[in-house]
C-alpha positions as CSV (number, residue, x, y, z in Angstrom):
1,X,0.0,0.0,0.0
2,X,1.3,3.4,-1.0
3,X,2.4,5.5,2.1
4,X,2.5,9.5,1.6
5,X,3.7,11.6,4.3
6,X,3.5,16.0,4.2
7,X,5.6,17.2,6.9
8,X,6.8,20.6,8.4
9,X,3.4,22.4,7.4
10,X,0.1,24.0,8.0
11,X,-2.1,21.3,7.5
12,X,-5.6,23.3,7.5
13,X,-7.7,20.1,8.4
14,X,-11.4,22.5,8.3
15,X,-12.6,19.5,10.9
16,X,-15.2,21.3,13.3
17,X,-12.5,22.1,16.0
18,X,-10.4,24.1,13.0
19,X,-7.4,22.5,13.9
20,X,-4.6,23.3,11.8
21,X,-1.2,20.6,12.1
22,X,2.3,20.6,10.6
23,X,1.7,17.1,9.2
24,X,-0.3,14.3,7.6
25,X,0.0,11.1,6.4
26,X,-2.0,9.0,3.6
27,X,-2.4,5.1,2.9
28,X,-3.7,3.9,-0.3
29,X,-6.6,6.5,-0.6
30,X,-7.3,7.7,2.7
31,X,-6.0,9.5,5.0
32,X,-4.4,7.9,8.4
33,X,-3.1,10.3,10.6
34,X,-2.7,13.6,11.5
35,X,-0.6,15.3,13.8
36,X,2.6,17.0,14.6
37,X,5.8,16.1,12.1
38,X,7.4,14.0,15.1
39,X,4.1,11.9,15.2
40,X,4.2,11.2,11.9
41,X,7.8,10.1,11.5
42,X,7.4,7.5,13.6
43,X,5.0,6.2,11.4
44,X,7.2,5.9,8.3
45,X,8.9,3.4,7.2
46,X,11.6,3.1,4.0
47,X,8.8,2.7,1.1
48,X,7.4,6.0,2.5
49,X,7.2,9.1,0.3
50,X,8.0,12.3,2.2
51,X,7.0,15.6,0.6
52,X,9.0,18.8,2.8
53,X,6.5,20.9,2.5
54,X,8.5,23.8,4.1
55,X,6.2,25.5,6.1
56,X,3.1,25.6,3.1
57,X,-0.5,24.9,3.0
58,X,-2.1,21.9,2.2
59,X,-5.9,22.4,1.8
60,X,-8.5,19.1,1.5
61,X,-9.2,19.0,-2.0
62,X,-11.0,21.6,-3.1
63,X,-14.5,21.3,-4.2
64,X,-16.6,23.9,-6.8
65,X,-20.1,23.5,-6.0
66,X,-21.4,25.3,-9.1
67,X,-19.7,25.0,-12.5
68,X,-20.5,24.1,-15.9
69,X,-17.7,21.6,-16.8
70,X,-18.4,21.1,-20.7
71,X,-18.9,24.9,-21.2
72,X,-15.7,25.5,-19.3
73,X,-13.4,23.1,-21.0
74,X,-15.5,24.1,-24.3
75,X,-14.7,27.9,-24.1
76,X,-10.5,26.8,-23.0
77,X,-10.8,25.2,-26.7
78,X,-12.5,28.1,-28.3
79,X,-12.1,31.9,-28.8
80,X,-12.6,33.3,-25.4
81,X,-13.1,37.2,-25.5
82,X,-11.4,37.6,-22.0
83,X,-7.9,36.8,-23.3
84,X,-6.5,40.2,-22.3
85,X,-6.1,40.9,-26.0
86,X,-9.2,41.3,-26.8
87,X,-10.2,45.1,-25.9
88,X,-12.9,46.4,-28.9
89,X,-15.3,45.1,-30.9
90,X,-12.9,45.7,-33.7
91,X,-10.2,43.5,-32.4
92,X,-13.1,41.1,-31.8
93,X,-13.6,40.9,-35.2
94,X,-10.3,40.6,-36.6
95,X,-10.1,37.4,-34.4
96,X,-13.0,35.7,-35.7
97,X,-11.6,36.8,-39.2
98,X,-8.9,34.2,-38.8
99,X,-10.7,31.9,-37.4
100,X,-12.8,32.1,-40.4
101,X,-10.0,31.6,-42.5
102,X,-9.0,28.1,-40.9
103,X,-13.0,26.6,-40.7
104,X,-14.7,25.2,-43.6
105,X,-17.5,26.3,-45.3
106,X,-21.0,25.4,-42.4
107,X,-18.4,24.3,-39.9
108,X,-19.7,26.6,-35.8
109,X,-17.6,29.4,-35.0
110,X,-18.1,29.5,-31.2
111,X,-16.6,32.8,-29.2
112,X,-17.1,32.7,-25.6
113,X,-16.8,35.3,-23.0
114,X,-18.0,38.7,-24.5
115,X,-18.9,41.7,-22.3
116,X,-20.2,44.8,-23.9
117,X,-18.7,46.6,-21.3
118,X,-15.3,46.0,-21.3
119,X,-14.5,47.0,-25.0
120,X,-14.0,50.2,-26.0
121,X,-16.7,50.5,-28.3
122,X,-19.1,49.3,-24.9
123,X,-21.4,47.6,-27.4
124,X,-22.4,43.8,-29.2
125,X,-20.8,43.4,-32.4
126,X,-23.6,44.0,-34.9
127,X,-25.4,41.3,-36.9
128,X,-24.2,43.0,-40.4
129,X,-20.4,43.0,-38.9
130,X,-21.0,39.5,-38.6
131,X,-22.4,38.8,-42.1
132,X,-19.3,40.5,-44.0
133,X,-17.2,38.3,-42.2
134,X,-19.3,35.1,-43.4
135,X,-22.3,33.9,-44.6
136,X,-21.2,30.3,-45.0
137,X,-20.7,29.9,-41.3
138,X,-22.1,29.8,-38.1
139,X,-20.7,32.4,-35.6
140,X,-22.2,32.1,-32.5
141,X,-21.1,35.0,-30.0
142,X,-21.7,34.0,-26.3
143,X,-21.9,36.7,-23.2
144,X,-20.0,36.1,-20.5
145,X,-23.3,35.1,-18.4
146,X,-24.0,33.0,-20.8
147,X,-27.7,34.1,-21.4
148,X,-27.4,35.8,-23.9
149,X,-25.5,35.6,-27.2
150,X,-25.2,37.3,-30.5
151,X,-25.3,35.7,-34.3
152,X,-25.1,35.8,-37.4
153,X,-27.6,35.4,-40.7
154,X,-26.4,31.8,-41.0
155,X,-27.1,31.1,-37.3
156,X,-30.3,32.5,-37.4
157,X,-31.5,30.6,-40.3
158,X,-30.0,27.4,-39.0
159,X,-32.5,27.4,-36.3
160,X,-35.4,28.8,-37.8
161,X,-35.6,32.4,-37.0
162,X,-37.0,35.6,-39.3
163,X,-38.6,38.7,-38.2
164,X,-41.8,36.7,-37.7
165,X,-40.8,34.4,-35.1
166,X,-42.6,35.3,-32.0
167,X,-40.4,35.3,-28.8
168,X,-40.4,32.6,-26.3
169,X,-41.4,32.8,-22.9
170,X,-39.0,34.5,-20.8
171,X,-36.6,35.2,-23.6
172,X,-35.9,37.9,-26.5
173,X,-35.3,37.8,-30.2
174,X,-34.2,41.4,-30.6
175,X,-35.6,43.5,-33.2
176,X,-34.7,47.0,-33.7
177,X,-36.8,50.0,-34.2
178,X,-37.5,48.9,-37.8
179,X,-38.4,45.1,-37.2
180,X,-35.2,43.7,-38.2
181,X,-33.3,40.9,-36.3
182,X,-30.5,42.1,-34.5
183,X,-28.7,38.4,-34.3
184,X,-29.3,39.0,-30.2
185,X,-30.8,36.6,-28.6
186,X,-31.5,37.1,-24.8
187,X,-32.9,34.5,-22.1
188,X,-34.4,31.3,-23.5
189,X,-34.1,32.6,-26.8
190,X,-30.6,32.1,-26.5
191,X,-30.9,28.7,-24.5
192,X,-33.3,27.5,-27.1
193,X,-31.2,28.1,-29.8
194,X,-28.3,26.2,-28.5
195,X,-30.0,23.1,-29.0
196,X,-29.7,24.0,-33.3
197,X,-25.8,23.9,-32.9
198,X,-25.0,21.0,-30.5
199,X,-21.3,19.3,-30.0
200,X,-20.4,16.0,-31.4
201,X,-19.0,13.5,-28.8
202,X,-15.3,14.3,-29.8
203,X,-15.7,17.7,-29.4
204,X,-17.5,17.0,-25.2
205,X,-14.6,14.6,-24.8
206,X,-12.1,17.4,-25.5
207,X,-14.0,19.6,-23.4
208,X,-13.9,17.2,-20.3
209,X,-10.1,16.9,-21.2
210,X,-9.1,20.5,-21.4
211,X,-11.5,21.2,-18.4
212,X,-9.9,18.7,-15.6
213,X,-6.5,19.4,-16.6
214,X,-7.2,23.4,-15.8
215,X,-9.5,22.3,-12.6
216,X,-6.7,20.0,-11.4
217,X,-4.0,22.6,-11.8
218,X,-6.3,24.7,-9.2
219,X,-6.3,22.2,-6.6
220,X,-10.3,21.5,-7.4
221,X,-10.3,18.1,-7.1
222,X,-14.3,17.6,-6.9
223,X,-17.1,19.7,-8.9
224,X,-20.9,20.0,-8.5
225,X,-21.7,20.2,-12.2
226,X,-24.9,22.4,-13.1
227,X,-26.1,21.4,-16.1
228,X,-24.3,20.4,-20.0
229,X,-25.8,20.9,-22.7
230,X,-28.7,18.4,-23.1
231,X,-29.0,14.6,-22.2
232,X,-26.0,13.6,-25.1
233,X,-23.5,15.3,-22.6
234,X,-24.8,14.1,-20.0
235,X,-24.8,10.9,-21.4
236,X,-20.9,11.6,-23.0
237,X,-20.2,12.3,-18.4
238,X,-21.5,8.9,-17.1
239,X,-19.6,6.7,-20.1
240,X,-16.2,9.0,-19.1
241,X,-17.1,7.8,-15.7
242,X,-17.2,4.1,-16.4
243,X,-14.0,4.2,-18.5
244,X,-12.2,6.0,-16.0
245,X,-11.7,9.1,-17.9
246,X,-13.6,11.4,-15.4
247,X,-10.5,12.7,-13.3
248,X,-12.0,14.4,-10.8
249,X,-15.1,13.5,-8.2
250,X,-18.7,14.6,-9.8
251,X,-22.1,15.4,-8.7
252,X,-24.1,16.0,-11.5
253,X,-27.2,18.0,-11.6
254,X,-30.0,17.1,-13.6
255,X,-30.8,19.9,-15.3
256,X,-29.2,20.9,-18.8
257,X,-28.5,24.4,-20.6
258,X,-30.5,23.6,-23.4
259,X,-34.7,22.9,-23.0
260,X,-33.5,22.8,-19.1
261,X,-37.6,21.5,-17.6
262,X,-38.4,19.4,-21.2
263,X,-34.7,17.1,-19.5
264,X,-35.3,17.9,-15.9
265,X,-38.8,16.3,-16.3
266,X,-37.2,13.1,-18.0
267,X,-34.9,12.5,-15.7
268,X,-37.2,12.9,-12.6
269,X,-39.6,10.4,-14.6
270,X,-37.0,7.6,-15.2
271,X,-36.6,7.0,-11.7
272,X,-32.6,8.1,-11.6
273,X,-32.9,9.8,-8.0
274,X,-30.6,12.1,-6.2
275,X,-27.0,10.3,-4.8
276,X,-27.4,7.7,-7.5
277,X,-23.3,6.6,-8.1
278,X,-20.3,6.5,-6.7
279,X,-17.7,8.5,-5.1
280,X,-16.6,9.4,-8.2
281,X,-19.6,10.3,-10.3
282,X,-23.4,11.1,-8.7
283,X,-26.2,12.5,-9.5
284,X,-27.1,15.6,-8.1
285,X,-30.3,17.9,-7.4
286,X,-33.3,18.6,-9.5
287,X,-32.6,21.9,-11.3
288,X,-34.5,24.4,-12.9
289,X,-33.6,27.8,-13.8
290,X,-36.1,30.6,-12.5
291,X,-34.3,33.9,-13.8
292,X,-31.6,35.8,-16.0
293,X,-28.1,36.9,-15.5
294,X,-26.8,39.1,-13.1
295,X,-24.5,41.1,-15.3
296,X,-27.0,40.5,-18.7
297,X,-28.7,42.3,-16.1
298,X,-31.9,39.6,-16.5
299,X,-32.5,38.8,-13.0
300,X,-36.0,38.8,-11.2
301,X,-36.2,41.7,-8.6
302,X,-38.9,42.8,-6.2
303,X,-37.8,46.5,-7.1
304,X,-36.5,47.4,-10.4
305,X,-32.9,48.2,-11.5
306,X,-31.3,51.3,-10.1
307,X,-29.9,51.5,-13.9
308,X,-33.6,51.2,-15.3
309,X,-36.6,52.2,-13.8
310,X,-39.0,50.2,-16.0
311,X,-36.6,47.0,-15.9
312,X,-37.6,44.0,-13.4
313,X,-36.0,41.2,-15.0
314,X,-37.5,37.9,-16.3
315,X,-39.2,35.2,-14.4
316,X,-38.9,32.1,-16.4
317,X,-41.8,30.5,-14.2
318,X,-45.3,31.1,-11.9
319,X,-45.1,30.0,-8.6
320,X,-47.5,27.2,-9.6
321,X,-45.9,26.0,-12.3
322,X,-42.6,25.7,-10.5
323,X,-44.4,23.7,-7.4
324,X,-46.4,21.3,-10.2
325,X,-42.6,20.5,-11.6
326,X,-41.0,20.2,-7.9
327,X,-43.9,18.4,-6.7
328,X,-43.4,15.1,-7.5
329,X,-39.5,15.1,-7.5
330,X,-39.6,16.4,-3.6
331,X,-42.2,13.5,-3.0
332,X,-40.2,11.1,-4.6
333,X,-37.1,11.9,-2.2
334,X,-34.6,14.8,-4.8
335,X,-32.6,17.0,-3.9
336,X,-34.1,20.2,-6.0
337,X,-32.3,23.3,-6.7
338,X,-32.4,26.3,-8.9
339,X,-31.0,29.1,-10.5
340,X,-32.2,31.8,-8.6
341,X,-30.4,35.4,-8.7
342,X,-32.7,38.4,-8.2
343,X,-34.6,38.4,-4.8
344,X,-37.9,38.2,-6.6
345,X,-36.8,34.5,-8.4
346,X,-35.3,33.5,-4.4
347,X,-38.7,34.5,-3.2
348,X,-40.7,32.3,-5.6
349,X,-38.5,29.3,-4.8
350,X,-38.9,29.6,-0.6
351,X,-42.7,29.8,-1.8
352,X,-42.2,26.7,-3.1
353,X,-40.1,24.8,-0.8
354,X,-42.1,26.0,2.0
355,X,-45.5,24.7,0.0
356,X,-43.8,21.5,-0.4
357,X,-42.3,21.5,3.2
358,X,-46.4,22.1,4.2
359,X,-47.7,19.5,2.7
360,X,-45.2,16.7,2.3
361,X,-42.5,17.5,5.2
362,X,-39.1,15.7,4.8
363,X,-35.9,15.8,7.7
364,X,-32.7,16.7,6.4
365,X,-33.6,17.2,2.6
366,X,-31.0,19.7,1.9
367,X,-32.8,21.0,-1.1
368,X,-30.0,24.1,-2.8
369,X,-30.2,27.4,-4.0
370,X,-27.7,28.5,-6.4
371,X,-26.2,31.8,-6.4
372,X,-29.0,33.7,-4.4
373,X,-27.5,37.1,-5.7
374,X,-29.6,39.4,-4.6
375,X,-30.7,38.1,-0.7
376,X,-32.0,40.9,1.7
377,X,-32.4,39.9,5.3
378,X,-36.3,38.7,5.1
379,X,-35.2,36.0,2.5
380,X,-32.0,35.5,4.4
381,X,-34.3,34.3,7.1
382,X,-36.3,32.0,5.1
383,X,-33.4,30.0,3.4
384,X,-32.4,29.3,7.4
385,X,-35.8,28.2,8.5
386,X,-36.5,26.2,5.6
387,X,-33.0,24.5,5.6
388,X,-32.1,25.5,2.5
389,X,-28.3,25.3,1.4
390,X,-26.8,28.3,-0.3
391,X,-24.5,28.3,-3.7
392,X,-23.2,31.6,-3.9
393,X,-20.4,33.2,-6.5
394,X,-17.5,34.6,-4.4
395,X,-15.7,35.6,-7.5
396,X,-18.6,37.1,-9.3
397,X,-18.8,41.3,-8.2
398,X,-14.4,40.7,-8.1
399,X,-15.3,40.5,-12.2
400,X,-18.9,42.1,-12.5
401,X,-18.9,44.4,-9.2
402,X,-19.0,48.2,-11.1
403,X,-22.4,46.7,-13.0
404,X,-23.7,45.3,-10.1
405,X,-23.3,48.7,-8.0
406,X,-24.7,50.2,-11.4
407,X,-27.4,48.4,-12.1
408,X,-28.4,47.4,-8.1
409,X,-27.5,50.0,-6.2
410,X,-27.6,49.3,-2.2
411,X,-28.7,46.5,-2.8
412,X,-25.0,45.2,-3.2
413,X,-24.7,45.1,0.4
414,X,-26.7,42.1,0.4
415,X,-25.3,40.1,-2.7
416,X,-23.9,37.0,-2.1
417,X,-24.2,37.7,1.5
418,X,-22.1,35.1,3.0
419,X,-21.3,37.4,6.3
420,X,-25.0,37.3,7.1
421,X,-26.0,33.9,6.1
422,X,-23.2,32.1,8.0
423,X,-24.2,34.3,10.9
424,X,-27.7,33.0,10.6
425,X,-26.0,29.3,11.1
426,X,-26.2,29.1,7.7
427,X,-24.2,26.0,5.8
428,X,-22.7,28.2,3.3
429,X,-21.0,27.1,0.0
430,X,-19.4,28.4,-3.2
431,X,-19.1,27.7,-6.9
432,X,-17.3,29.8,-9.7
433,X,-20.1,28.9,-12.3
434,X,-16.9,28.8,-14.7
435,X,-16.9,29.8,-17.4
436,X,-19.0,33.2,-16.2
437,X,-15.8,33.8,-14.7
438,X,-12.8,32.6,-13.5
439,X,-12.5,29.0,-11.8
440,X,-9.4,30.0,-10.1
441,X,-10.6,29.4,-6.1
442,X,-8.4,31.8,-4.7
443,X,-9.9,34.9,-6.5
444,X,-13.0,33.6,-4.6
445,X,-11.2,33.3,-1.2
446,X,-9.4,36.4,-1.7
447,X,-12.9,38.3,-2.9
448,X,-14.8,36.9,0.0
449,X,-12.6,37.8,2.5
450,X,-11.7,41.3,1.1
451,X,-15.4,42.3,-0.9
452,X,-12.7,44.5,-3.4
453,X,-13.2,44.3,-7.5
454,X,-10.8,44.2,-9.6
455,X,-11.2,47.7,-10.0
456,X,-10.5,48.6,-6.3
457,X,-14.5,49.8,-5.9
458,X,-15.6,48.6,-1.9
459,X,-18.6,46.1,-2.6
460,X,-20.6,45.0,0.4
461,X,-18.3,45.2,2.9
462,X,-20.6,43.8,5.3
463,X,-20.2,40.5,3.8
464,X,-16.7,40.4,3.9
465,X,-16.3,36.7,5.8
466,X,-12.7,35.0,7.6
467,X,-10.5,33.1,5.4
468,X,-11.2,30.2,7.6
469,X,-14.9,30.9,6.6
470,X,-14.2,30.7,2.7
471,X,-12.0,28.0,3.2
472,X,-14.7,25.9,4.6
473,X,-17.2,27.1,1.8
474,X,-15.1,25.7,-1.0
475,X,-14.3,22.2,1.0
476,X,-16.4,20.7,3.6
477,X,-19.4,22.5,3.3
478,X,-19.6,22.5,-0.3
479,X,-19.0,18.0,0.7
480,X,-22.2,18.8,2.5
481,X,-24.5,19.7,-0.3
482,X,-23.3,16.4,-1.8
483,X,-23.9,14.8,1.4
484,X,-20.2,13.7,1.3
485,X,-19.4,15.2,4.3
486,X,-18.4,11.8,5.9
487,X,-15.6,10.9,3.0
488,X,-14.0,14.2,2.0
489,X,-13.9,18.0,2.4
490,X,-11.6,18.3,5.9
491,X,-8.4,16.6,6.6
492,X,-9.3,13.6,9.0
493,X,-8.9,10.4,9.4
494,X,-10.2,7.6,7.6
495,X,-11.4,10.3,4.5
496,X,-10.7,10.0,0.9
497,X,-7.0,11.5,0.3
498,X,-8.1,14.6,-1.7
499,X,-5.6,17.4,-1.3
500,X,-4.4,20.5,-2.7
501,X,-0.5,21.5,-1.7
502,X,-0.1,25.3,-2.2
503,X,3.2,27.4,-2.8
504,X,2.6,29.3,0.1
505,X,1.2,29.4,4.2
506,X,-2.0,31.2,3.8
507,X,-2.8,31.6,6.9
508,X,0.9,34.2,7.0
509,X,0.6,36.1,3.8
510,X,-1.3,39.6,3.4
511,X,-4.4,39.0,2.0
512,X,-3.6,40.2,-1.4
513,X,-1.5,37.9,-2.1
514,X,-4.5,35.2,-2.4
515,X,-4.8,36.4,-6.2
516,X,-1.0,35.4,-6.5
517,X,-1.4,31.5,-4.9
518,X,-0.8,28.8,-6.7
519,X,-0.8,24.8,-6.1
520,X,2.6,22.8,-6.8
521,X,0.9,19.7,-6.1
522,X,-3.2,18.2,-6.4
523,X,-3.3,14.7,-4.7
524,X,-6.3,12.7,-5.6
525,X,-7.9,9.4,-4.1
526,X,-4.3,9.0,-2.9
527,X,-2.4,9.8,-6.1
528,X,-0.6,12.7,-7.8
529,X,-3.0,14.0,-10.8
530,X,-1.5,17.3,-10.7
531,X,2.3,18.5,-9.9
532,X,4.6,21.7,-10.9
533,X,7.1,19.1,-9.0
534,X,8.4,22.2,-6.8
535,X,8.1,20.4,-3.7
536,X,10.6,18.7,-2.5
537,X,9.9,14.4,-2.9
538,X,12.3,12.1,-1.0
539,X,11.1,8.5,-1.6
């Protein structure tokens, strides 16, 4: 049996006394001891390997409890608009021009990332800029939120769409002031016509590829994956899984990004129930989304936008209608979750869980919310009483925070209040949603702690949390809205060997230097899967 010894660290075990230890010690996949670096010499013998760590971190592996694992490895292998280079519209274009130049004629052009408000132009690309770049290709133009997206003629046409298509519910097929398409597509418009332009199986393989290898590099050794593209991806997941191709732990959600309740519906009926798997592949919660995007911005709000007076958001949903979906999925013993950003959408869904609660009560269901964005202290409440386990976005306002404060106003102090909610006795937990924005944890530890953007702007300050706090979001807590919180998420003994080896003690560096960690090694199930091979290895 393989015997792996860290010594002469800061072993950060997150177990519930916060212990923190200079050493550790794994056999085969799990972890045996833990304790000082005397105690754990006199456990080794010659076969052991001893990794110095001299004084750094190790972390349990670190667990994203909201991502989108084929659209991130998808938009690594495509154009992605926030490479640094790309600063206008123009230079935009003259990217996709060459990309044009190496695709055949009807091959997808795919561009991911786009933000109208970080080129200089601060606007889409336009539908006729599109056109004189091709009209024998697809070019499909994806907003960072990924709810909305911008194509051309060829796109358009591809799924059906002229200046007589009607819109969809809760979506947009832009027209301007002379009833011409604009090629954007907002809300389900968008989602819907994703399902015209779907990936072949090489091209999801690739995607899980390129994806783990980033993930890996992060120390993110398990993810809580919300929703591929339809049931093929899902389907391409679970075959990765059997042939062991899946290198990191995941809890799948049943939900999809394309015709999301039309899946969510099947799955619920073929009888595939929550914690159905392994420890390396489950499936997750139920999940529906109820509103937009917080940058688009689409979200559902009691008030409207500080930005725009007439401008509530979208409500993909009644109350109702969500409860008649839920309904039998809650009865039938799922975990459910949804998409919920704007406090109006998080009031609908306590409506809902609370009906459900009412009429057919069940202990310890741990039913999700992800993101809850906008969260004043009324619904802050609820989500306690009702048990409810929070997804939030750490990294989101370090990325989006100047819109959010433009388009929210005071209500910022209570976005992605963690301060508040773990106050409550909250379990709190967080998720990058990668691709929105970066997967890089530590740009969510460092934002949680310090509630700075990248700009410098103060957002929420009142949330601002401990790093001890974030660090338990993104490991053990975030094992608890699995219900894996008895195999991984803390160093302890007798759980999985998951662990991420930084390059640095964070518990001893100034708190801006979070955005500068990195990890030189990512142990997983007992093995090396990732290593920059910095650390000193005697064997």
């Amino acid at each position: 049996m393989r015997k792996l010894a860290f010594i002469n660290g800061e072993v950060i075990t997150v177990n519930p006394q916060g212990d923190v230890f200079e050493a550790c010690l794994v056999e085969g996949n799990r972890i045996s001891k833990v304790g000082t670096t005397e105690e754990i010499k006199k456990l080794l013998n010659i076969k052991t390997e001893i990794i110095d760590l001299k004084g750094k971190t190790v972390l349990p592996g670190l667990i994203d409890a909201h991502m989108h694992l084929y659209l991130y490895g998808i938009s690594l292998l495509n154009l992605n608009c926030k490479n640094p280079g790309i600063t206008s519209v123009k230079e935009l274009l003259g990217e996709i021009k060459k990309v044009v130049s190496e695709k055949a004629k009807g091959e997808v052009i795919r561009v991911f990332g786009f933000n109208e408000l970080m080129v200089k132009e601060q606007r889409y690309p336009t539908i006729q800029e599109l056109d004189e770049l091709t009209t024998e290709h697809t070019i499909i133009i994806t907003r960072t939120c990924g709810h909305i997206g911008v194509v051309n003629t060829a796109a358009l046409q591809l799924a059906g769409i002229n200046h007589d298509t009607i819109d969809p519910h809760g979506g947009t097929i832009e027209k301007d002031g002379y009833g011409r398409l604009t090629g954007r597509l907002i809300e389900n418009a968008f989602l819907e016509f994703n399902q015209y332009v779907p990936y072949s199986e090489e091209e999801l393989y690739n995607a899980l590829e390129k994806a783990q290898e980033q993930l890996l590099s992060y120390g993110i050794t398990s993810v809580h994956d919300a929703g591929g593209f339809d049931e093929n991806s899902f389907r391409v997941m679970q075959q990765a899984s059997q042939a062991d191709q899946l290198k990191l732990r995941v809890y799948a959600m049943i939900g999809s990004l394309n015709n999301c309740e039309t899946f969510t519906k099947n799955m619920i009926a073929s009888g595939i129930v929550t914690n159905t798997g392994n420890d390396s592949f489950k499936i997750g919660p139920a999940k529906l989304f109820t509103d937009g995007s917080s940058t688009g911005p689409t979200i559902a709000t009691r008030e409207p936008y500080t930005s725009d007076s007439e401008n509530y958001g979208y409500l993909q949903y009644s109350e109702d209608e969500l409860y008649k979906i839920f309904s039998p999925a809650h009865k039938k013993g799922y975990q459910l979750t949804v998409h919920a950003q704007g406090d109006k959408a998080i009031e609908q869904y306590l409506n809902v869980i609370e009906r459900l609660q009412e009429l057919h009560p069940r202990q310890d269901h741990r039913h999700r919310v992800e993101h809850l964005g906008v969260c004043p202290p009324d619904l802050q409440q609820r989500v306690r009483d009702l048990g409810l386990i929070p997804v939030l976005n750490p990294p989101f306002p370090f990325e989006f925070g100047e819109s959010y404060l433009r388009n929210y106003g005071g209500r910022t102090d209570y976005m992605y209040a963690a301060k508040q909610l773990i106050d409550l006795g909250v379990v709190v937990t967080a998720g990058s949603d990668a691709p929105i924005t970066t997967a890089n944890p530590f740009v969510g530890m460092f934002m949680a702690v310090e509630r700075i953007t990248k700009g410098g702007t103060p957002f929420g300050q009142v949330q601002r949390v401990t790093l001890l706090d974030v660090i338990r979001m993104y490991t053990i807590n975030a094992a608890y809205a699995s219900r894996d919180e008895k195999i991984k998420g803390s160093i302890e003994v007798g759980k999985l060997a998951d662990l991420a080896i930084l390059n640095k003690s964070i518990l001893n560096c100034p708190t801006e230097e979070l955005l500068d960690v990195e990890v030189e090694m990512t142990v997983l199930n007992g093995e090396f899967v990732y290593s920059k091979h910095s650390c000193e290895v005697n064997i």
